[in-house]
Legacy VTK file of the C-alpha trace (Angstrom):
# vtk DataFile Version 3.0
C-alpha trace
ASCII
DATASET POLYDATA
POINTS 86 float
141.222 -88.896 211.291
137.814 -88.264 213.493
136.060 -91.166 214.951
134.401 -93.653 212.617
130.907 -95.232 214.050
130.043 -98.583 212.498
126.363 -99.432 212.228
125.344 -102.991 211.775
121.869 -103.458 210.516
120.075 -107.120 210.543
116.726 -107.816 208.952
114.582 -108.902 211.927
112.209 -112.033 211.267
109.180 -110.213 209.303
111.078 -107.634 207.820
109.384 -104.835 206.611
110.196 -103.993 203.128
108.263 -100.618 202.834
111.045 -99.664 205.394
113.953 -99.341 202.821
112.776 -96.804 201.154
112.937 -94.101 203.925
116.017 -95.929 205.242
117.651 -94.847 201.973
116.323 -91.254 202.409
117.487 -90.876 206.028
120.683 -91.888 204.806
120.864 -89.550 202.137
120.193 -86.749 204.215
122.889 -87.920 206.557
125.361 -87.753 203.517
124.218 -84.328 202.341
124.850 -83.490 206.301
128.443 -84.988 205.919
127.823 -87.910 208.058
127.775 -91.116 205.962
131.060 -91.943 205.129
129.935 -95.260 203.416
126.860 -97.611 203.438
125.863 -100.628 201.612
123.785 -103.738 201.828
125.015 -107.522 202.667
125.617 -109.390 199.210
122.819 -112.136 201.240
120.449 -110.064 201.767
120.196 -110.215 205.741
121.336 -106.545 206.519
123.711 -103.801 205.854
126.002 -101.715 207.156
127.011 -98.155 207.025
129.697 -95.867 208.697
128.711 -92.661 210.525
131.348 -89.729 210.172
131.656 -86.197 211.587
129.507 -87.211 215.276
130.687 -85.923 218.526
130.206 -89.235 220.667
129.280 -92.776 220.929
126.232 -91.277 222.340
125.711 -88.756 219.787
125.918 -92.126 217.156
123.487 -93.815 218.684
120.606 -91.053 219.155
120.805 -90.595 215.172
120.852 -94.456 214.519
117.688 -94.588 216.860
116.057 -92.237 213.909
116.874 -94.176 211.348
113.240 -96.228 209.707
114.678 -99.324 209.770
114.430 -99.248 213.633
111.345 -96.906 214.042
109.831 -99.338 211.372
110.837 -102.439 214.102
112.632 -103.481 210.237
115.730 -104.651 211.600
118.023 -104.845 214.553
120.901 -101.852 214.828
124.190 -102.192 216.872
126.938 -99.006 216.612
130.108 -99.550 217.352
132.871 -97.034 218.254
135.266 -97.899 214.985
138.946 -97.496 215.427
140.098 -97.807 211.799
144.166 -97.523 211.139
LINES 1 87
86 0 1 2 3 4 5 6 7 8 9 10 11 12 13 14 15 16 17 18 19 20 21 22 23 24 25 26 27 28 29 30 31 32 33 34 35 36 37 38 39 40 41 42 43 44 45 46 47 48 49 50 51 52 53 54 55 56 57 58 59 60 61 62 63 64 65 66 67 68 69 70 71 72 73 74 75 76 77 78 79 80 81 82 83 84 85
């Protein structure tokens, strides 16, 4: 199996709702790339979660999370973690 990256999403204080939208969209177009194993949102409300597939590096993780709206938008707060899944 290839290298999972786990990104951890929290709704910062003010969160801006108008980001979800193109969250959702950048995510879809990182599923039609092959890179979004699986995403989904916290049954609370304060974040999400979604695992990156198919990326070279932790590196190489992080520079597409930095694209994602929900951190250009200053929505939320995003941490990616190197996952190793058994």
């Amino acid at each position: 199996m290839s290298t999972l990256y786990l990104v951890m999403a929290m709704r910062l204080p003010g969160f801006n709702a108008a980001a979800v939208q193109p969250h959702r969209d950048f995510l879809d177009a990182l599923r039609a790339a092959g890179q979004l194993h699986l995403t989904g949102g916290f049954s609370d409300g304060s974040g999400g979660a979604y695992v990156l597939c198919n990326v070279g590096s932790l590196a190489e993780a992080e520079a597409i999370v930095a694209r994602d709206p929900l951190v250009t938008m200053q929505a939320s707060e995003l941490h990616v973690h190197e996952w190793l899944t058994r």
